[in-house]
C-alpha positions in Angstrom: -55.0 219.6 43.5 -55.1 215.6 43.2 -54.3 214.3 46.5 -51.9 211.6 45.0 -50.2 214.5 43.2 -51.0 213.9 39.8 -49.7 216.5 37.4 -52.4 216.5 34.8 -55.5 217.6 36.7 -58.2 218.6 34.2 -60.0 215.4 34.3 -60.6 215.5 38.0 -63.8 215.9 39.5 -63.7 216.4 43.0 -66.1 214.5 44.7 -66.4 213.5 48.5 -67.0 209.7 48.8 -67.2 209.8 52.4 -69.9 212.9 52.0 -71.3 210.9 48.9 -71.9 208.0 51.1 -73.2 209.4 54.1 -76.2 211.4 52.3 -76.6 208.9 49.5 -79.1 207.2 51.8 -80.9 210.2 53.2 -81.8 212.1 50.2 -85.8 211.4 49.3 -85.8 214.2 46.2 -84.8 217.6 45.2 -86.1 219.5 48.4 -83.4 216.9 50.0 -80.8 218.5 47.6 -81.7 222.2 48.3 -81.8 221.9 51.8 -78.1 220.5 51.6 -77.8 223.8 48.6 -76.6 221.0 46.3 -78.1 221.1 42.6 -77.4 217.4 42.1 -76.0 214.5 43.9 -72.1 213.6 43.8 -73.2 210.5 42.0 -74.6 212.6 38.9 -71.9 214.6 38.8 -69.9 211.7 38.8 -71.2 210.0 36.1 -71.9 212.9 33.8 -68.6 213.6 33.7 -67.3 210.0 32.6 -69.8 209.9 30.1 -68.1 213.5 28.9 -64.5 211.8 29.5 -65.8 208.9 27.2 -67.3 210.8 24.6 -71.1 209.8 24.7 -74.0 212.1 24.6 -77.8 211.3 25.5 -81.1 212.1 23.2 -84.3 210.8 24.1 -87.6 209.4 21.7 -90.8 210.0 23.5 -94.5 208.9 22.4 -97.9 209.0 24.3 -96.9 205.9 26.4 -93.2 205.5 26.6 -89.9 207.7 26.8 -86.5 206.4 26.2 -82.6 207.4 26.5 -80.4 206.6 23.7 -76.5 206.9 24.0 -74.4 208.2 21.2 -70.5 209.6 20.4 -70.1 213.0 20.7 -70.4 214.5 17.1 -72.8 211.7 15.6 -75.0 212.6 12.8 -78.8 211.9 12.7 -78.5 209.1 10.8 -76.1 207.6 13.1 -78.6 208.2 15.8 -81.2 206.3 14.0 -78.9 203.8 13.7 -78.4 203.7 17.6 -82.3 202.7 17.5 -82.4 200.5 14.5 -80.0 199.3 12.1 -82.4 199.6 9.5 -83.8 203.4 10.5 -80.0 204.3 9.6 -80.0 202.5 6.4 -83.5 203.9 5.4 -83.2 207.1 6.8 -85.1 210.0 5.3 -85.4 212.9 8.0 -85.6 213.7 11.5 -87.2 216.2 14.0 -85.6 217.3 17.1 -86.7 219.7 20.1 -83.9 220.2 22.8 -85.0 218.6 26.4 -85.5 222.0 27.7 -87.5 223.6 25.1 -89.6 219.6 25.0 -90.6 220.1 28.9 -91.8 223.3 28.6 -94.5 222.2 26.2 -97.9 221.5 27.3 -98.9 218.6 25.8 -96.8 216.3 23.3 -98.7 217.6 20.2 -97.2 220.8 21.3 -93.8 219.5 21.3 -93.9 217.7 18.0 -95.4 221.1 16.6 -92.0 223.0 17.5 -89.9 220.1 16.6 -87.5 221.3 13.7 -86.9 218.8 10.2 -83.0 218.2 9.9 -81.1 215.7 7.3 -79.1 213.5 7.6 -75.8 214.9 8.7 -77.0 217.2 11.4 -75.0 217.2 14.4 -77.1 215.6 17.3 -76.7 218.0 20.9 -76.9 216.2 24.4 -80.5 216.9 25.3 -82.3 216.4 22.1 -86.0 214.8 21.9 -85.6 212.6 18.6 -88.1 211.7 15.8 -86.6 209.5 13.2 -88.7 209.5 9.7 -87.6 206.4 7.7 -88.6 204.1 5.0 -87.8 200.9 6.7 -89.9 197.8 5.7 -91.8 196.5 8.7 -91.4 193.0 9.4 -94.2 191.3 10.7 
């Protein structure tokens, strides 16, 4: 129950800020989280759940040298994910290929993941979580 007795209690998380505080400094990694049986810090949990209160979702584009988080509305399409890259990969958007993060780490190598990537159109729902390959027609400006 809130502790300032609010009546509408499905957004709270409850999280310890003295708790948060006092181990915020002394965790080095995740053997630092299992020894204290946690599966992420307060602080994650934290700010997952805003992001869920505001409606945004994560999906990721990842090449042989880089890796990058894009945020998006919960329910965007693949086009509007493009868009979230590049104005222009919405407008010239032709297909994409996603792989869910869990199914992407799994792979050995990033050949592998692009091999079990799956084509989608244009108004497939993106998921939290999903590795991203936007095909477009775009001209390139050089």
């Amino acid at each position: 129950m809130c502790p300032y007795r609010c009546t509408e209690t499905r957004y709270l998380s409850p999280i310890c800020g003295r708790y948060c505080a006092r181990t915020s400094k002394s965790f080095a990694g995740e053997a630092s989280l299992k020894a204290y049986g946690l599966q992420s810090t307060q602080t994650a949990v934290l700010l997952r759940r805003v992001r869920q209160l505001l409606g945004y979702e994560s999906f990721f584009t990842v090449g042989p040298l880089t890796a990058h988080g894009w945020s998006f509305r919960t329910g965007a399409t693949a086009r509007q994910a493009a868009g979230v890259i590049h104005t222009d990969f919405e407008k010239h958007f032709l297909r994409a290929r996603v792989l869910q993060w869990s199914e992407f780490v799994t792979s050995s190598t990033l050949d592998h993941a692009e091999r079990r990537m799956r084509a989608v159109d244009a108004p497939h729902i993106m998921t939290d979580g999903d590795v991203f390959v936007c095909d477009h027609n775009a001209p390139r400006r050089d």
